[in-house]
C-alpha positions as CSV (number, residue, x, y, z in Angstrom):
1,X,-19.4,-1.4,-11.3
2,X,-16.0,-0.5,-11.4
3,X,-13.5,-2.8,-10.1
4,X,-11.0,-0.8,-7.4
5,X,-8.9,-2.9,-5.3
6,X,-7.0,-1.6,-2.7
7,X,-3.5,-3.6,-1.9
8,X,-0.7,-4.1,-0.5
9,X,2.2,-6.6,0.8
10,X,4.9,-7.5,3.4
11,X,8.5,-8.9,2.8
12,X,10.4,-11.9,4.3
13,X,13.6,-9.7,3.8
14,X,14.5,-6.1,4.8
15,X,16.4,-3.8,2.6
16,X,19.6,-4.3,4.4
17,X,19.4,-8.1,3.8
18,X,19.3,-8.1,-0.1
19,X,21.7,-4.9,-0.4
20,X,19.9,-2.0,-0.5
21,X,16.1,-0.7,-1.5
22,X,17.1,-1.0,-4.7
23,X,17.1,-5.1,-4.7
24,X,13.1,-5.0,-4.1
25,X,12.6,-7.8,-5.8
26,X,15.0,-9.8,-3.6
27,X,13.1,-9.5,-0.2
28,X,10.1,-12.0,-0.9
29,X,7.1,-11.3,-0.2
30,X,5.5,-12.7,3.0
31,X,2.1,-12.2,3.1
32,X,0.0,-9.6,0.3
33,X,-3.5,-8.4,1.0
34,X,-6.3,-6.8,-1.4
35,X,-9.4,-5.8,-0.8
36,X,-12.2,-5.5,-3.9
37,X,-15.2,-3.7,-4.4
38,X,-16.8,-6.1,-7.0
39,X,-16.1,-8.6,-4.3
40,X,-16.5,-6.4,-1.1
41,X,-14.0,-8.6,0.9
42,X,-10.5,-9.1,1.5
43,X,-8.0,-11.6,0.2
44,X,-4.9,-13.1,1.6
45,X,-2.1,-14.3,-0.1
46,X,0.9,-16.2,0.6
47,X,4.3,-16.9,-1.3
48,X,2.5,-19.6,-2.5
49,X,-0.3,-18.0,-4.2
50,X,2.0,-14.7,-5.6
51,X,0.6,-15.6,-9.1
52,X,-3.3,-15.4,-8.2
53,X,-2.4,-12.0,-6.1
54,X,-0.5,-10.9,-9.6
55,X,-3.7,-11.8,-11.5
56,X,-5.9,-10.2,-9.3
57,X,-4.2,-6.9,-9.9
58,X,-4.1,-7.4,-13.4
59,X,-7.6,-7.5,-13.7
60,X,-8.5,-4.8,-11.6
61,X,-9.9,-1.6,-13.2
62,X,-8.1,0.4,-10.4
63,X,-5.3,-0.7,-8.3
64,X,-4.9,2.1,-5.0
65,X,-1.9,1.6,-2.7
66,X,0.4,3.6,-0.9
67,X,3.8,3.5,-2.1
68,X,2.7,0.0,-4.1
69,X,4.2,1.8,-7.0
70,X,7.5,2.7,-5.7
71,X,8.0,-0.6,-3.5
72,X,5.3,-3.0,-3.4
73,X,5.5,-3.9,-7.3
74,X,8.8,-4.1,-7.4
75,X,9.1,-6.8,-4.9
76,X,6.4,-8.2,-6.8
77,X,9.0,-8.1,-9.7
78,X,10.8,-11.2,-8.5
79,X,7.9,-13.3,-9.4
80,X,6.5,-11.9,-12.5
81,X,9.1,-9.8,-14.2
82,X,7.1,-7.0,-15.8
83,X,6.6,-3.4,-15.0
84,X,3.5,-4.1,-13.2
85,X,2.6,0.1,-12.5
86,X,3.6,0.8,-16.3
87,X,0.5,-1.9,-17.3
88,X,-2.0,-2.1,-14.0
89,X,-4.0,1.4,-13.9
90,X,-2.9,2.5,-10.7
91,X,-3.1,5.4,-8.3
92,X,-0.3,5.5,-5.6
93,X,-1.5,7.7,-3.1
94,X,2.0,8.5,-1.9
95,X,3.0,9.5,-5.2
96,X,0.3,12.0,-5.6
97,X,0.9,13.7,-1.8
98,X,4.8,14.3,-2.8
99,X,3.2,16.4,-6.0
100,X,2.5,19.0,-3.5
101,X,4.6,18.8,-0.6
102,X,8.4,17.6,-0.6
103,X,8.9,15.5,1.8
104,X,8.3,12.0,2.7
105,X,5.2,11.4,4.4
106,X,4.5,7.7,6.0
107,X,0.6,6.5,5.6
108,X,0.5,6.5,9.2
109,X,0.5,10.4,9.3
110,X,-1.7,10.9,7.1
111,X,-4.4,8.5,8.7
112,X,-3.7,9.8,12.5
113,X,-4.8,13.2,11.7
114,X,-7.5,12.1,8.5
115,X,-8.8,9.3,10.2
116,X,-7.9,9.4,13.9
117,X,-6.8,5.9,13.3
118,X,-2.9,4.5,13.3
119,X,-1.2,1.4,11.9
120,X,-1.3,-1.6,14.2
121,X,2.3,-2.1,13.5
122,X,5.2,-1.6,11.4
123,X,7.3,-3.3,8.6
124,X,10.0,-4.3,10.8
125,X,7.3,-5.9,13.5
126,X,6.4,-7.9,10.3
127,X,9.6,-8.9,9.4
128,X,10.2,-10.2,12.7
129,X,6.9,-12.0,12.9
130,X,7.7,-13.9,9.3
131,X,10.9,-15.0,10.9
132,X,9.1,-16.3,14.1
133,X,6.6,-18.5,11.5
134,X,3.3,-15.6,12.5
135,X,1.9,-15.1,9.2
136,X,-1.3,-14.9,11.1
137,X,-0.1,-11.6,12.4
138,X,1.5,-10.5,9.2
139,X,-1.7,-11.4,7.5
140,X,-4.1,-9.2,10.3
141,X,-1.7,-6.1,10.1
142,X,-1.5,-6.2,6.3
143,X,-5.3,-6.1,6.3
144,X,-5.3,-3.2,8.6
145,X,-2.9,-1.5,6.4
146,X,-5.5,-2.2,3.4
147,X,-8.3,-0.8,5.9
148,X,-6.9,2.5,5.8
149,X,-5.5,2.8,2.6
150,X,-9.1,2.4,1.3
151,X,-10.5,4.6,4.2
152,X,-8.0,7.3,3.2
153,X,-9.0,6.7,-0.7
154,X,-12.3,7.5,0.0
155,X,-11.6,10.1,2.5
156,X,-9.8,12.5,0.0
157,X,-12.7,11.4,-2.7
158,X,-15.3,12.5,-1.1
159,X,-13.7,16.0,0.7
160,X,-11.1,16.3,-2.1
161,X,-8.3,16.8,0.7
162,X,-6.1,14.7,3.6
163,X,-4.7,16.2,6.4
164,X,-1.3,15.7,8.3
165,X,0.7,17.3,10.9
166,X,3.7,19.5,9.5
167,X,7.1,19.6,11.4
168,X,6.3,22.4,13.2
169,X,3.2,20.5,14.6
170,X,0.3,22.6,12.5
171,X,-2.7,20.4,10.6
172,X,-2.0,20.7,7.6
173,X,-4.2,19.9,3.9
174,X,-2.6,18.3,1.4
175,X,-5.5,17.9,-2.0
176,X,-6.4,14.4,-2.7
177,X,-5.9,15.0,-6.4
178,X,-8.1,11.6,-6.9
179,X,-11.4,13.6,-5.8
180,X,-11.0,16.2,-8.9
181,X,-9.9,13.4,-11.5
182,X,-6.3,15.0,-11.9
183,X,-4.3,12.5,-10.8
């Protein structure tokens, strides 16, 4: 059975605190969440336990996320300092939307219309929450966050398409380029 797990992480830093999005690495991660299909459970991880999350994702035969390749690694880069989307197989869903429309589109969007479902929170809500000592909180939003990355994984595998809702307020399809092995 093949191994997909589903990820991703919050920071104890915001962009504006280490200098810019481009100091990733900098902001710490607070709490990271996976969830695996040879296991069919979630995991937590704190600061503490960066290293296991690393070698989870190592040995996964699929690592899904949503922007994990643009962001989420690269935090993870102040820990271990490889290139973790140049050796994990991974598909980064956002990555694969913005291959056929040009702008930015936030998970949330995608899963209001997809789904009918919407994030519990957001990253600056986390941010705040590490401050206050609630990794509880951190911890129960990043697994929601993992919820409907998967959910929207297997959404566009099985009916090969995601929906959102353009500027102009039309539902639009974007192809889930994951369903027709393309991506």
């Amino acid at each position: 059975m093949k191994n997909i797990v589903y990820f991703d992480l919050e920071t104890q830093r915001s962009a504006e605190e280490v200098g810019g999005w481009g100091y990733a690495d900098r902001m710490g991660m607070s709490i990271g969440v996976t969830y695996s299909t040879a296991r069919g459970s979630y995991q937590i991880y704190d600061e503490a336990h960066v290293m296991d999350l690393i070698h989870e994702l190592q040995r996964a035969d699929l690592v899904v996320g949503y922007n994990h390749c643009g962001f989420d690694y690269k935090v993870l880069m102040g820990y271990y300092p490889m290139d973790l989307c140049a050796i994990i197989p991974s598909l980064d869903m956002l990555e694969e939307v913005q291959k056929f429309i040009s702008h930015r589109l936030k998970m949330d969007s995608l899963a209001q219309i997809t789904l009918g479902v919407e994030k519990t929170a957001e990253g600056l809500q986390a941010l705040r929450w590490f401050k206050e000592g609630k990794l509880l909180e951190i911890a129960e939003y990043c697994c929601f966050d993992v919820k409907i990355t998967r959910l929207l994984y297997e959404y566009g595998l099985k009916h090969g398409r995601l929906y959102y809702l353009n500027r102009n307020g039309k539902i639009m399809a974007v192809p889930a380029s994951w369903a027709t092995g393309n991506a």
